[in-house]
Biopython code that builds the backbone (N, CA, C, O; Angstrom):
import numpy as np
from Bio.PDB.StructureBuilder import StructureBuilder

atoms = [
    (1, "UNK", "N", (-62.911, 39.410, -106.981)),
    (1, "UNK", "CA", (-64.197, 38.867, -107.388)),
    (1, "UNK", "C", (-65.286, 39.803, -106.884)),
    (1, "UNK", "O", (-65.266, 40.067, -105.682)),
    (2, "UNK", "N", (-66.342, 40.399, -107.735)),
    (2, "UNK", "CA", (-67.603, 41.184, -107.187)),
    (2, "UNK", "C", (-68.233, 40.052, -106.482)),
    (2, "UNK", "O", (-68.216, 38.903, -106.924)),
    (3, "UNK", "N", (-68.861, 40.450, -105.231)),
    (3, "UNK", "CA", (-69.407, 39.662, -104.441)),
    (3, "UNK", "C", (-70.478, 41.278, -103.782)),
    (3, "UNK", "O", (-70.327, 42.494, -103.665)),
    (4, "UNK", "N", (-71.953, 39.786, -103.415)),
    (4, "UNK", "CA", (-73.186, 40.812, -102.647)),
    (4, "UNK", "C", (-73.468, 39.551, -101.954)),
    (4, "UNK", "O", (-74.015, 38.462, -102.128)),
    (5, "UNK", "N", (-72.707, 40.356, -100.926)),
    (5, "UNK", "CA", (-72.707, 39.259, -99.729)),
    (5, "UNK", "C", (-74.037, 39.102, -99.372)),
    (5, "UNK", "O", (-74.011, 37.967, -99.849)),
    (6, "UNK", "N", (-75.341, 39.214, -98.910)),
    (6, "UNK", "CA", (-75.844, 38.951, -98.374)),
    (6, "UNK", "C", (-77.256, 38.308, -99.002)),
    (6, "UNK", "O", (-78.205, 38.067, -98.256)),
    (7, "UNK", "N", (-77.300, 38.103, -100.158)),
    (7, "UNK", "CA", (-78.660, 37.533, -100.751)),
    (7, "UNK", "C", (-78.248, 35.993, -100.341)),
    (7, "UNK", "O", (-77.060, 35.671, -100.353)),
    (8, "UNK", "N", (-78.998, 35.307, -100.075)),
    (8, "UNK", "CA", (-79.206, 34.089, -99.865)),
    (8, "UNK", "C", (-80.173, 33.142, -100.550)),
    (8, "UNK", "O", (-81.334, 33.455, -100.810)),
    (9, "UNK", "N", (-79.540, 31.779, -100.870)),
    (9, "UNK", "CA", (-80.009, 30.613, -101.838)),
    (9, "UNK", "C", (-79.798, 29.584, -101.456)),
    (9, "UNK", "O", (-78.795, 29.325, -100.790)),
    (10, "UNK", "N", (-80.909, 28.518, -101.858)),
    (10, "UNK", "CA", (-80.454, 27.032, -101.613)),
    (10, "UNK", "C", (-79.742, 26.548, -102.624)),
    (10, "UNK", "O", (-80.013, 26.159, -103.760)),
    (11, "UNK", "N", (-78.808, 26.646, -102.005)),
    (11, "UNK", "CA", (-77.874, 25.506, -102.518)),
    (11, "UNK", "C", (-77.596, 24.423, -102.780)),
    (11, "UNK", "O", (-76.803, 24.073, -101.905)),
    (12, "UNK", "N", (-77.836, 23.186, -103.842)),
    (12, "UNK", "CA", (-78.057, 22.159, -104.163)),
    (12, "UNK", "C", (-77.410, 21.155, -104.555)),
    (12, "UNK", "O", (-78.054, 20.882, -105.568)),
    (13, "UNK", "N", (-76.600, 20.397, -104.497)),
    (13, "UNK", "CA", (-75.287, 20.029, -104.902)),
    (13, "UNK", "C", (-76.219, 19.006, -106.232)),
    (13, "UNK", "O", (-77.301, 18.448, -106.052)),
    (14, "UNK", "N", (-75.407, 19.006, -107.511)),
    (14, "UNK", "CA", (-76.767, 18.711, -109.169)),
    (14, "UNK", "C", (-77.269, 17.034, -108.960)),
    (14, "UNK", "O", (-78.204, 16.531, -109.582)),
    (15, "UNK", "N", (-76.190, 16.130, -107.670)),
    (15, "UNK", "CA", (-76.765, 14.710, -107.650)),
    (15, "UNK", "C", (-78.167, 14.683, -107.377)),
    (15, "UNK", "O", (-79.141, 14.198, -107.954)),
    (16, "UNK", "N", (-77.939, 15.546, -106.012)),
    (16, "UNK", "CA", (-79.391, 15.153, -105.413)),
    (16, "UNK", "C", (-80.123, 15.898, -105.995)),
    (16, "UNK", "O", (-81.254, 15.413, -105.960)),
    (17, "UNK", "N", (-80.102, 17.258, -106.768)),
    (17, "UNK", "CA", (-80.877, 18.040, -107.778)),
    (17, "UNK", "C", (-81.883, 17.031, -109.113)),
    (17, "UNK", "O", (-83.092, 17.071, -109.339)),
    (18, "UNK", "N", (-80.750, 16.169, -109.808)),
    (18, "UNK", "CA", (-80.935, 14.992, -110.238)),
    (18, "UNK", "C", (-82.048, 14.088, -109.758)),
    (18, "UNK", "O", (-83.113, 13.952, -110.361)),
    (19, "UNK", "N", (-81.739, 13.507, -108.681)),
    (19, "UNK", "CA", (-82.563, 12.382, -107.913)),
    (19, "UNK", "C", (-83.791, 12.998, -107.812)),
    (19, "UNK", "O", (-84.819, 12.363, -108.048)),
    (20, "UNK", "N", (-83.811, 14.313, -107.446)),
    (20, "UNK", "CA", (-85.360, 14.751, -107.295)),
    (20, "UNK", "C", (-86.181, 14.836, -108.272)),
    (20, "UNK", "O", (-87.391, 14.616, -108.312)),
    (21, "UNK", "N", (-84.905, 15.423, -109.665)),
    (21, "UNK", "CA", (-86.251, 14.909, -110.961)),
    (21, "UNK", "C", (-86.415, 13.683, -110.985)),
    (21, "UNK", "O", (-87.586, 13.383, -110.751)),
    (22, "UNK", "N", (-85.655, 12.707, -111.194)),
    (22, "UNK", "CA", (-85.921, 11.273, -111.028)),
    (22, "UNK", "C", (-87.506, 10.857, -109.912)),
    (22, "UNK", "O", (-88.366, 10.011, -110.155)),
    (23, "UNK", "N", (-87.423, 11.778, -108.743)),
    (23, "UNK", "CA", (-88.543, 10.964, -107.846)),
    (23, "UNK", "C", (-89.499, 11.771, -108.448)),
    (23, "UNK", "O", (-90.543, 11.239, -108.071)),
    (24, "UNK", "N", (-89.699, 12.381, -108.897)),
    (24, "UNK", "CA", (-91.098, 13.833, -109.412)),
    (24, "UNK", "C", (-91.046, 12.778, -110.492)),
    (24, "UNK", "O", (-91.910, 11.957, -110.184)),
    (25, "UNK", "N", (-90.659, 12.536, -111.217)),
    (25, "UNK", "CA", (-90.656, 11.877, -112.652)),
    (25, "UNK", "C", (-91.426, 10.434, -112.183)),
    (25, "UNK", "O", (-92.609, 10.193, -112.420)),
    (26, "UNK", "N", (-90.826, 9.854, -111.723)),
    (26, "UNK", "CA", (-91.225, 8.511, -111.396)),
    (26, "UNK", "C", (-92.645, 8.680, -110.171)),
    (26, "UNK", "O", (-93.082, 7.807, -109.422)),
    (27, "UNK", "N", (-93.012, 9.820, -110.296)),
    (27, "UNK", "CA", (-94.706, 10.273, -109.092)),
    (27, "UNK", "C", (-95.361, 11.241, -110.053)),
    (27, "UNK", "O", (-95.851, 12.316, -109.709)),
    (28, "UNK", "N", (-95.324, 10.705, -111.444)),
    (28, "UNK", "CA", (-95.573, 12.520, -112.756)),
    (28, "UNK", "C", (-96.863, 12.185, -112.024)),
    (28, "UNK", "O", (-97.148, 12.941, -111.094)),
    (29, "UNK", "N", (-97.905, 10.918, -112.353)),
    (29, "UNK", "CA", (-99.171, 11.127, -111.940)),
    (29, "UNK", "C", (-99.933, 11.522, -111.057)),
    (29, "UNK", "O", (-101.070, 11.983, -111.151)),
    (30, "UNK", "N", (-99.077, 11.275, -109.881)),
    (30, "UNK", "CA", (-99.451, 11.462, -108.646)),
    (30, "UNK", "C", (-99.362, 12.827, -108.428)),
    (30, "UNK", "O", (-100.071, 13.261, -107.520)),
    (31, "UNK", "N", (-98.607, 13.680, -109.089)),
    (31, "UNK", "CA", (-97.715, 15.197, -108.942)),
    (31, "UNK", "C", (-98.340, 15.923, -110.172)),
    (31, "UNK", "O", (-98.011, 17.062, -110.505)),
    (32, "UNK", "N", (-99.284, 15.155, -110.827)),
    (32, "UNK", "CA", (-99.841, 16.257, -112.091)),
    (32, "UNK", "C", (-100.130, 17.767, -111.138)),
    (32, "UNK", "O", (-100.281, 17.951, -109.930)),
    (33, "UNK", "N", (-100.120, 18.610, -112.213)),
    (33, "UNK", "CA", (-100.231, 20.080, -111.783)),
    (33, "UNK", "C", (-99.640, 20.731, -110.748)),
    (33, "UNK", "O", (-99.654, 21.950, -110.579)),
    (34, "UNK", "N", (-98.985, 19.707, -109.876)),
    (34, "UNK", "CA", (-98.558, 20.475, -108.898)),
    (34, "UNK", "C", (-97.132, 20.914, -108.877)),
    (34, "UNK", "O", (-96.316, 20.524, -109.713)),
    (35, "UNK", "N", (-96.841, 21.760, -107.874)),
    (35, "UNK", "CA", (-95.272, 22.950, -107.803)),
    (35, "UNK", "C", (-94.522, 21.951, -106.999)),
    (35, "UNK", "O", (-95.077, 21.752, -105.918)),
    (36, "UNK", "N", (-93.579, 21.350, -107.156)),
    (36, "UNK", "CA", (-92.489, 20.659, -106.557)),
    (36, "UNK", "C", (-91.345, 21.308, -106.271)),
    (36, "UNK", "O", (-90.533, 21.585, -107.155)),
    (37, "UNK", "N", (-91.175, 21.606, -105.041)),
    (37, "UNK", "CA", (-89.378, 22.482, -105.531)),
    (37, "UNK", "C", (-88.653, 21.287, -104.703)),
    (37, "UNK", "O", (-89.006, 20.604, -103.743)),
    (38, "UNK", "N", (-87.368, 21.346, -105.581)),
    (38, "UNK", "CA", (-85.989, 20.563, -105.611)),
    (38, "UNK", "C", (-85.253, 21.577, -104.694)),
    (38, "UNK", "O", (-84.909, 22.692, -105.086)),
    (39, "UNK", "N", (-85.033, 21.081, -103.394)),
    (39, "UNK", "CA", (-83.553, 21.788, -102.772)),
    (39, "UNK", "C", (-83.461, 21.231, -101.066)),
    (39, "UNK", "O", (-84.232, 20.535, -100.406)),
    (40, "UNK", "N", (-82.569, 21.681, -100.838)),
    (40, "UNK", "CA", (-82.515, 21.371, -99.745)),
    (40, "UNK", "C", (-83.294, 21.940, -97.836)),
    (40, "UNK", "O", (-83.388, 21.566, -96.667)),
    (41, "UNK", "N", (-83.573, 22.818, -98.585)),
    (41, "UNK", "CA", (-84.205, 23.477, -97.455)),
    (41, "UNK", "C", (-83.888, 24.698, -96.821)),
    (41, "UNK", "O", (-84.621, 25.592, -96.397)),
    (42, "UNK", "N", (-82.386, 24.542, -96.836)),
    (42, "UNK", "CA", (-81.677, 25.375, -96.140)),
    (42, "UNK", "C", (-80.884, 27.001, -96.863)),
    (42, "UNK", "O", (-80.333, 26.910, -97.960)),
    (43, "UNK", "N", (-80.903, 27.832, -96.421)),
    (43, "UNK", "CA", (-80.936, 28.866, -97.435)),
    (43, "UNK", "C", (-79.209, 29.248, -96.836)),
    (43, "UNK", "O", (-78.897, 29.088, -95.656)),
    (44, "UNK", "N", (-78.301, 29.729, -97.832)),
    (44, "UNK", "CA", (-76.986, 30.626, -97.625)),
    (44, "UNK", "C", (-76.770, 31.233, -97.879)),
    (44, "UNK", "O", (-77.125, 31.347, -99.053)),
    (45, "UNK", "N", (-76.037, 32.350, -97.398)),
    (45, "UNK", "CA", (-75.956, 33.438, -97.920)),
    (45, "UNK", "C", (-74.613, 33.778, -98.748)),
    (45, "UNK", "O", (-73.583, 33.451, -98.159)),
    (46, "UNK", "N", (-74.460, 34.335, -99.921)),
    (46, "UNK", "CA", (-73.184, 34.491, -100.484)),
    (46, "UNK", "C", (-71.704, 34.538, -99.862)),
    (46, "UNK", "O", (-70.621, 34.316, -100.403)),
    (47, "UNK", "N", (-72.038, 34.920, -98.471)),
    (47, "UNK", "CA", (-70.774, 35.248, -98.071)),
    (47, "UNK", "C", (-70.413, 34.224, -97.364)),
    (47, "UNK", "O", (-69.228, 34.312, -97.045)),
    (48, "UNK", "N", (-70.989, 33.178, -96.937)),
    (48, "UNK", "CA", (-71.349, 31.788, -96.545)),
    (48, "UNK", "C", (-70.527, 31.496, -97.271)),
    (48, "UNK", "O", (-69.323, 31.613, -97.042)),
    (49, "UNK", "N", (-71.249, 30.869, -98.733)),
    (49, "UNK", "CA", (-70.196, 30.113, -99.731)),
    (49, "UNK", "C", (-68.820, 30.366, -100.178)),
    (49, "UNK", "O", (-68.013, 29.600, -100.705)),
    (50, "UNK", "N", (-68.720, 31.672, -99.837)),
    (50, "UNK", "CA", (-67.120, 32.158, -100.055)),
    (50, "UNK", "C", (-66.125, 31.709, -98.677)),
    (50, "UNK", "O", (-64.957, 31.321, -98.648)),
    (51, "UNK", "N", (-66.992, 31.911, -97.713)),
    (51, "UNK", "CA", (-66.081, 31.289, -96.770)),
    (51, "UNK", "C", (-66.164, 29.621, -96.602)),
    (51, "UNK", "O", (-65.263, 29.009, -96.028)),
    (52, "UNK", "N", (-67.119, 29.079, -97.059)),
    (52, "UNK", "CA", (-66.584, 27.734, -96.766)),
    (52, "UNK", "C", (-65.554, 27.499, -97.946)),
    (52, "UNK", "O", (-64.821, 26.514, -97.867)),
    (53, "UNK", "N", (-65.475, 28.197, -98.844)),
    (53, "UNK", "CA", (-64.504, 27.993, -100.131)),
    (53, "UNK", "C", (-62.890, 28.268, -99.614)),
    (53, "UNK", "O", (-61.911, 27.525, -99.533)),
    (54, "UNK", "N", (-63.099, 29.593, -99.333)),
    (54, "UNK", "CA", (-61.911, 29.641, -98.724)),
    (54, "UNK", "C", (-61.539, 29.080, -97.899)),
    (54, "UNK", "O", (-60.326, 28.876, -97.842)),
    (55, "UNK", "N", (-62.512, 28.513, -96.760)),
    (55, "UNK", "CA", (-61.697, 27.071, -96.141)),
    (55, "UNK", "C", (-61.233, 26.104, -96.488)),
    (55, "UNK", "O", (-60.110, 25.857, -96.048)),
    (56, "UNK", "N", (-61.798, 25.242, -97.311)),
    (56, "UNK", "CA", (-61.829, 24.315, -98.189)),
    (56, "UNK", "C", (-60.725, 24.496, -99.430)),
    (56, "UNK", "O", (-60.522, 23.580, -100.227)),
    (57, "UNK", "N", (-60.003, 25.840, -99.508)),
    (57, "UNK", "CA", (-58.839, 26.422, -100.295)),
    (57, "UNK", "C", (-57.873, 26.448, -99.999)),
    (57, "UNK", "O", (-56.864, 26.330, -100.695)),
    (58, "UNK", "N", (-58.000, 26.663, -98.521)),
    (58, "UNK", "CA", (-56.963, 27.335, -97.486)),
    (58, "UNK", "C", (-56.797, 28.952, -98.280)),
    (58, "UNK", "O", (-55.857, 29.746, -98.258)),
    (59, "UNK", "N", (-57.522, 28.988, -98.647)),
    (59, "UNK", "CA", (-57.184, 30.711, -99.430)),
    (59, "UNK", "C", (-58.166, 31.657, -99.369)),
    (59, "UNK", "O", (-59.294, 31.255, -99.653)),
    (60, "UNK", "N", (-58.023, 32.977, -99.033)),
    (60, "UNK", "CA", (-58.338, 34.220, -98.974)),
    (60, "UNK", "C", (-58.764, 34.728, -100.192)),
    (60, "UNK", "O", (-57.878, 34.874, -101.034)),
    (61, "UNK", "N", (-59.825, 35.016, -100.482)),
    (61, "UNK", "CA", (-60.453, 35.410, -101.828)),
    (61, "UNK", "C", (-60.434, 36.959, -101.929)),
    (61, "UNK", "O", (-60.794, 37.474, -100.870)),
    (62, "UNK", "N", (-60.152, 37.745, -102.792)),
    (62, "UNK", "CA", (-59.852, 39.154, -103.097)),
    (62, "UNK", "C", (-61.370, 39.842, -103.077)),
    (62, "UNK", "O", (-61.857, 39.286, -104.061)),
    (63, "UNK", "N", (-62.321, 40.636, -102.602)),
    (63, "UNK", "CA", (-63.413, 40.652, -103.038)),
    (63, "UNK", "C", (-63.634, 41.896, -103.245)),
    (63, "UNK", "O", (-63.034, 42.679, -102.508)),
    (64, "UNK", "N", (-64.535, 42.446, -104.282)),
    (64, "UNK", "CA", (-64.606, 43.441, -104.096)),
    (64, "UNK", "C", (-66.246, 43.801, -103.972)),
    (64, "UNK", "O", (-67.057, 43.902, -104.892)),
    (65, "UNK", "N", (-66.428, 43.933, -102.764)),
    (65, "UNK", "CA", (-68.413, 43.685, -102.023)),
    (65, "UNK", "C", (-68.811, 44.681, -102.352)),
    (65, "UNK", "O", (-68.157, 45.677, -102.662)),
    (66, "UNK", "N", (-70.193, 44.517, -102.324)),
    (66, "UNK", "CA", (-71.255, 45.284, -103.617)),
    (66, "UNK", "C", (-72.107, 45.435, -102.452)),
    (66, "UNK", "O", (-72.116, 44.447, -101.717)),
    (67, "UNK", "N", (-72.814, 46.399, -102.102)),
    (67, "UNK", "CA", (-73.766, 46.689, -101.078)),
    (67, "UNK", "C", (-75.103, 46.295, -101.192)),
    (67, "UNK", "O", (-75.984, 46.171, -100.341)),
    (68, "UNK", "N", (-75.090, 46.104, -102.511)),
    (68, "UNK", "CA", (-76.490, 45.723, -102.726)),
    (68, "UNK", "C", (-76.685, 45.281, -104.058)),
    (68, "UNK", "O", (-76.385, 46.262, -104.739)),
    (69, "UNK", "N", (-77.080, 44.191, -104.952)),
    (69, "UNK", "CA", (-77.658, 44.342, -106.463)),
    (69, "UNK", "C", (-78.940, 43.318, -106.398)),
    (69, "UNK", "O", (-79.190, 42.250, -105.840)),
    (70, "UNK", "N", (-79.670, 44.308, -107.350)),
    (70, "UNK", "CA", (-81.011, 43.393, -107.385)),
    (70, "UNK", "C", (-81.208, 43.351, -108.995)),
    (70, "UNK", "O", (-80.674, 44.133, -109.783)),
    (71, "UNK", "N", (-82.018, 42.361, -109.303)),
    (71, "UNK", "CA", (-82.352, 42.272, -110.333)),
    (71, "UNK", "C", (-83.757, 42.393, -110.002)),
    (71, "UNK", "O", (-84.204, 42.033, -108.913)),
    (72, "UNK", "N", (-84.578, 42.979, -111.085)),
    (72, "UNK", "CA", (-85.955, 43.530, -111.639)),
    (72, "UNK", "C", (-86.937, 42.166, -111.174)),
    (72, "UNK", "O", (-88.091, 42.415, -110.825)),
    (73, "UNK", "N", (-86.631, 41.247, -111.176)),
    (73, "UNK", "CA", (-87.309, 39.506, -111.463)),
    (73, "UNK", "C", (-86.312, 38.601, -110.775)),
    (73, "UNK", "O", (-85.990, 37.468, -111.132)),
    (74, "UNK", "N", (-85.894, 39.254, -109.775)),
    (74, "UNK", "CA", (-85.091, 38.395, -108.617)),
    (74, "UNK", "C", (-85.475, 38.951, -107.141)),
    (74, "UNK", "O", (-85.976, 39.990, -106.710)),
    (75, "UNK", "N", (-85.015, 37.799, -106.608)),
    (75, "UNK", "CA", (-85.040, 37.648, -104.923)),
    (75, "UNK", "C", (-83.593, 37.520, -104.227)),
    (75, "UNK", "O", (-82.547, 36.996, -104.611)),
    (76, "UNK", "N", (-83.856, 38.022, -103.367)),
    (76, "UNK", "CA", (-82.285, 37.865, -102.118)),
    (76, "UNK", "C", (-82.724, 36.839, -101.698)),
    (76, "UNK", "O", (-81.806, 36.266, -101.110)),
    (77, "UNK", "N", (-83.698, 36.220, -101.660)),
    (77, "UNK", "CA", (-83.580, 34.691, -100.563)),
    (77, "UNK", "C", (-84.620, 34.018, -101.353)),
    (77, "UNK", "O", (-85.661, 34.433, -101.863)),
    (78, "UNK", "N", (-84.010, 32.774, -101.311)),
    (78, "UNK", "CA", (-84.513, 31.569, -102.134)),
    (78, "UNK", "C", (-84.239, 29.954, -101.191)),
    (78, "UNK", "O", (-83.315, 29.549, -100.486)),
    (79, "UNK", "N", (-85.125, 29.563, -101.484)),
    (79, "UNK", "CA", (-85.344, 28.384, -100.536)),
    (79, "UNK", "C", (-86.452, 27.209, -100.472)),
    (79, "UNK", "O", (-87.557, 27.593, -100.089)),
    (80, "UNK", "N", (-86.357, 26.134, -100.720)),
    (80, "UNK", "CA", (-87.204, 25.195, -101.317)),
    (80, "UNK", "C", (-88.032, 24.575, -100.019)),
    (80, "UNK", "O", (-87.518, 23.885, -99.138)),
    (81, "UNK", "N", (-89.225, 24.912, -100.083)),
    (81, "UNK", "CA", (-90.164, 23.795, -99.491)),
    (81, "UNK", "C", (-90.579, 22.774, -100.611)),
    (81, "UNK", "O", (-91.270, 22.783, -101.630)),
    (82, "UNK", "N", (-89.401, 21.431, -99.532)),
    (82, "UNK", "CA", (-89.414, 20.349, -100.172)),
    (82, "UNK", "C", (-90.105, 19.209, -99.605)),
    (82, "UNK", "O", (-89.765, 18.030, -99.698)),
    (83, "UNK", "N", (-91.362, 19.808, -98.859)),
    (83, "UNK", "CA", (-92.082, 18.587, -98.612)),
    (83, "UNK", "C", (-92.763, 17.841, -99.288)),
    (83, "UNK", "O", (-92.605, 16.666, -98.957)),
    (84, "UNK", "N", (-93.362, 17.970, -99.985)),
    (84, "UNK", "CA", (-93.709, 17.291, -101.052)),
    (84, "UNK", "C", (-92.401, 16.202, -101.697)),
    (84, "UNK", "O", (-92.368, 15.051, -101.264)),
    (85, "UNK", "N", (-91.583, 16.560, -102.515)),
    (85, "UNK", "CA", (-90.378, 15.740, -102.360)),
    (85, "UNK", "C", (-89.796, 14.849, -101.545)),
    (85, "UNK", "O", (-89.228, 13.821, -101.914)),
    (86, "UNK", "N", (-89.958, 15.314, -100.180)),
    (86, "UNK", "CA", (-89.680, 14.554, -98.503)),
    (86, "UNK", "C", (-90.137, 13.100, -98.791)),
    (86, "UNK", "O", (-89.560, 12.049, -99.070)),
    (87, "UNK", "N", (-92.039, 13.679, -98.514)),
    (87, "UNK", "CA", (-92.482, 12.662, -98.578)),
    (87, "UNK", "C", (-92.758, 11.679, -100.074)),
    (87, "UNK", "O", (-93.744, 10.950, -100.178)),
    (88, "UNK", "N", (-91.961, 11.784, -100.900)),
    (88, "UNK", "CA", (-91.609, 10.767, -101.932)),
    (88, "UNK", "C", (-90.459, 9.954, -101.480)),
    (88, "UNK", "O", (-90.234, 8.940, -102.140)),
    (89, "UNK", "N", (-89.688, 10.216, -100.469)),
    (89, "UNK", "CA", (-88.585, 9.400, -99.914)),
    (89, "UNK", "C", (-87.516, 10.160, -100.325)),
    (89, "UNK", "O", (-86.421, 9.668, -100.054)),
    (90, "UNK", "N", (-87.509, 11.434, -101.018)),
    (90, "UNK", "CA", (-86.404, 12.133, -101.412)),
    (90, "UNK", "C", (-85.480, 12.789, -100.000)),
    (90, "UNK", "O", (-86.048, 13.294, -99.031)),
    (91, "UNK", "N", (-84.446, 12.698, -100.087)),
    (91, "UNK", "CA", (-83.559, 13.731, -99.064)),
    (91, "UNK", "C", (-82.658, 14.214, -99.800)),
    (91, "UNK", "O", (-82.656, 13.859, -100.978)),
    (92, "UNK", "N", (-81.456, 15.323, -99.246)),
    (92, "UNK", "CA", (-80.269, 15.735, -100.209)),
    (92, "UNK", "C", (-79.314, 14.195, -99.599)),
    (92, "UNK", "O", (-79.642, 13.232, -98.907)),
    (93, "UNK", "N", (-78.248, 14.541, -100.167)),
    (93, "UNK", "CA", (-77.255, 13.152, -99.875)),
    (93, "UNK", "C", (-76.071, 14.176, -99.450)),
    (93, "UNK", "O", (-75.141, 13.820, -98.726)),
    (94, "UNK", "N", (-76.197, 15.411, -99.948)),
    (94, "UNK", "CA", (-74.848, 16.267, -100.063)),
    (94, "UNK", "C", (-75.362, 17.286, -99.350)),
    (94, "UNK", "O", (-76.562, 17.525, -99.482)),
    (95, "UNK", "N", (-74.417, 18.222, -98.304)),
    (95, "UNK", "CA", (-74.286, 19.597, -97.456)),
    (95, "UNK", "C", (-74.070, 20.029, -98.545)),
    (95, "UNK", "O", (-74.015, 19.418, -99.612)),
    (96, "UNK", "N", (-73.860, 21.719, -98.212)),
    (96, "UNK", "CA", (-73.460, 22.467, -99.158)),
    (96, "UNK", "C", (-71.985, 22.060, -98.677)),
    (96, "UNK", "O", (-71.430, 21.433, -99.579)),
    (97, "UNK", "N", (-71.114, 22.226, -97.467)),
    (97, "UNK", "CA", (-69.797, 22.053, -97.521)),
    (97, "UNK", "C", (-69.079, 20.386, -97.956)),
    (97, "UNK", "O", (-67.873, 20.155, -98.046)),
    (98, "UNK", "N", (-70.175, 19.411, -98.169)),
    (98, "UNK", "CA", (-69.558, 18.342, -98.626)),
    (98, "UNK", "C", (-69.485, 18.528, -100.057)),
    (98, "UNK", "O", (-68.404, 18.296, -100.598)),
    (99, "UNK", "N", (-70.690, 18.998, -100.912)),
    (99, "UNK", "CA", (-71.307, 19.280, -102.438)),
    (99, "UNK", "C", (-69.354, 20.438, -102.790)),
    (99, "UNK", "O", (-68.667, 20.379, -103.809)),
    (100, "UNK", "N", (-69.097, 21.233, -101.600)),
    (100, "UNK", "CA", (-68.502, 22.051, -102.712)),
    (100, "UNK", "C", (-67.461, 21.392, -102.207)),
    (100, "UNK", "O", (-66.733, 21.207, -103.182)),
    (101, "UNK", "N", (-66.977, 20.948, -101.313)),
    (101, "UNK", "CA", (-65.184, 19.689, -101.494)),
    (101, "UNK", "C", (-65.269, 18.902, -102.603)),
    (101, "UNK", "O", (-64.309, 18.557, -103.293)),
    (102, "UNK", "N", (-66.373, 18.626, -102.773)),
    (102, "UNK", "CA", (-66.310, 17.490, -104.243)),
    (102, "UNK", "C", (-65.859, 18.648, -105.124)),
    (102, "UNK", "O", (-64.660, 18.878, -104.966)),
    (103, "UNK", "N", (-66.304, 19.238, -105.775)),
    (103, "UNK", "CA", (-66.254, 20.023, -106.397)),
    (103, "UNK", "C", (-64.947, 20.739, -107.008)),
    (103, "UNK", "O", (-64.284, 20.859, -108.038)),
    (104, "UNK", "N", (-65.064, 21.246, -105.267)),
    (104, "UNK", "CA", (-62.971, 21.932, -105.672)),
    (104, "UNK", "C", (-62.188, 20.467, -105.950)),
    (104, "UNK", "O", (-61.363, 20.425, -106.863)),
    (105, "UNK", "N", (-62.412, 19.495, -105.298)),
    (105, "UNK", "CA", (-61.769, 18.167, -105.791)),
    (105, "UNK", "C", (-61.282, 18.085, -106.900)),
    (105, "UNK", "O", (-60.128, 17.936, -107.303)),
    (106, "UNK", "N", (-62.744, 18.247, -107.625)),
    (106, "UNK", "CA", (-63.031, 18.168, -109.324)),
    (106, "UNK", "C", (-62.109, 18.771, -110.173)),
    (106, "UNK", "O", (-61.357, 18.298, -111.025)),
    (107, "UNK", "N", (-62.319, 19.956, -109.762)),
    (107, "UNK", "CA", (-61.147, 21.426, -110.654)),
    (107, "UNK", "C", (-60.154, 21.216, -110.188)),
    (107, "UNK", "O", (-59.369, 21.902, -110.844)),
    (108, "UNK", "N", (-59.427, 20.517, -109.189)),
    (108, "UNK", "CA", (-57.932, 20.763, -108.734)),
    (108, "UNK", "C", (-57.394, 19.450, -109.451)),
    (108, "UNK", "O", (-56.224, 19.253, -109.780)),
    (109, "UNK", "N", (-58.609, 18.481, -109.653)),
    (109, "UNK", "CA", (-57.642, 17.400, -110.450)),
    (109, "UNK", "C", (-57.837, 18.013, -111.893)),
    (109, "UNK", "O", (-56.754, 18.280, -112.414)),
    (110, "UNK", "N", (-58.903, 18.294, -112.645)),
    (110, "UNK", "CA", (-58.743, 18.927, -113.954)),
    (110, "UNK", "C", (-57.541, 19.814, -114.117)),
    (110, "UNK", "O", (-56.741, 19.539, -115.011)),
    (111, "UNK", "N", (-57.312, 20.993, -113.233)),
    (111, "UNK", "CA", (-56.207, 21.347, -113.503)),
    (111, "UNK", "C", (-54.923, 20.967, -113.498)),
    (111, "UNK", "O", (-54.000, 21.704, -113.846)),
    (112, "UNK", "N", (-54.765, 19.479, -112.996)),
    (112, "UNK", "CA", (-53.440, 18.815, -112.660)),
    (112, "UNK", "C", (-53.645, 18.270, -113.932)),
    (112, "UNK", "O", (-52.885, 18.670, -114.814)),
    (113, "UNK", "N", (-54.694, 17.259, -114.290)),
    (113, "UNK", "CA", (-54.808, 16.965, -115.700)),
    (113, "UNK", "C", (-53.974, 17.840, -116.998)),
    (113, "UNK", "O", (-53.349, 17.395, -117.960)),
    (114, "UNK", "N", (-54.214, 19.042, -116.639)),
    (114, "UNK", "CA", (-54.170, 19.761, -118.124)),
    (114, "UNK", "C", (-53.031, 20.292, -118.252)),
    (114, "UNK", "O", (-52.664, 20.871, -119.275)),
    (115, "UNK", "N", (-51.854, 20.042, -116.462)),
    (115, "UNK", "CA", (-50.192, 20.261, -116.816)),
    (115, "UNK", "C", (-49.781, 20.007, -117.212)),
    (115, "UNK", "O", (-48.961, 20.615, -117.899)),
    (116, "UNK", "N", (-50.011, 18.544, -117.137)),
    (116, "UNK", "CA", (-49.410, 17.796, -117.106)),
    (116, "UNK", "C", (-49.193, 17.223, -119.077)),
    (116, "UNK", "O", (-48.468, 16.271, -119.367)),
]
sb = StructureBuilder()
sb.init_structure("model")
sb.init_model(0)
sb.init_chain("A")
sb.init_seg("    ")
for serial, (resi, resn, name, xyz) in enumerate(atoms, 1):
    if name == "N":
        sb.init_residue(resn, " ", resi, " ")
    sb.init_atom(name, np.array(xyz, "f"), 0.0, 1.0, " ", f" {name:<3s}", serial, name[0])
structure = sb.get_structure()
């Protein structure tokens, strides 16, 4: 897998991504014009998510690391000030390491599904 280990993102697991349009939606008036960001707060870095994966795998991922890639209209670090959101009563419900066990959950039963 190409991997650039080190740009970092909030990571959002799509429930609570969800819920936050729901609370922005249900505050449109109160929130006219203004920038709301949806996330959790907390920023990771690529090589982060590969290792909680591979924990969560028990498996060793093949990688082949990239020293660097940028895009023209991108950032290495991304990260939501979600106060505004906060104080609507919003929180995440999901870590990034709970958000991605669900997840692999998900695909390991789909793929048992589709042996079968």
């Amino acid at each position: 897998m190409p991997l650039v280990e080190e740009p970092k993102h909030d990571w959002t697991y799509v429930d609570d991504f969800c819920e936050g349009v729901f609370a922005v939606a249900q505050n449109a008036d109160h929130l006219r014009g203004q920038v709301v960001n949806i996330g959790t707060g907390k920023q990771y870095s690529n090589s982060q998510v590969v290792a909680l994966l591979e924990q969560i795998a028990g498996k060793q991922l093949m990688r082949d690391v990239f020293a660097q890639y940028t895009r023209d209209y991108d950032s290495e670090y991304w990260v939501a000030n979600n106060k505004k959101l906060r104080n609507l009563g919003w929180k995440p419900n999901y870590t990034l390491l709970k958000g991605l066990k669900r997840v692999y959950s998900h695909e390991i039963q789909k793929l048992k599904e589709a042996s079968n």
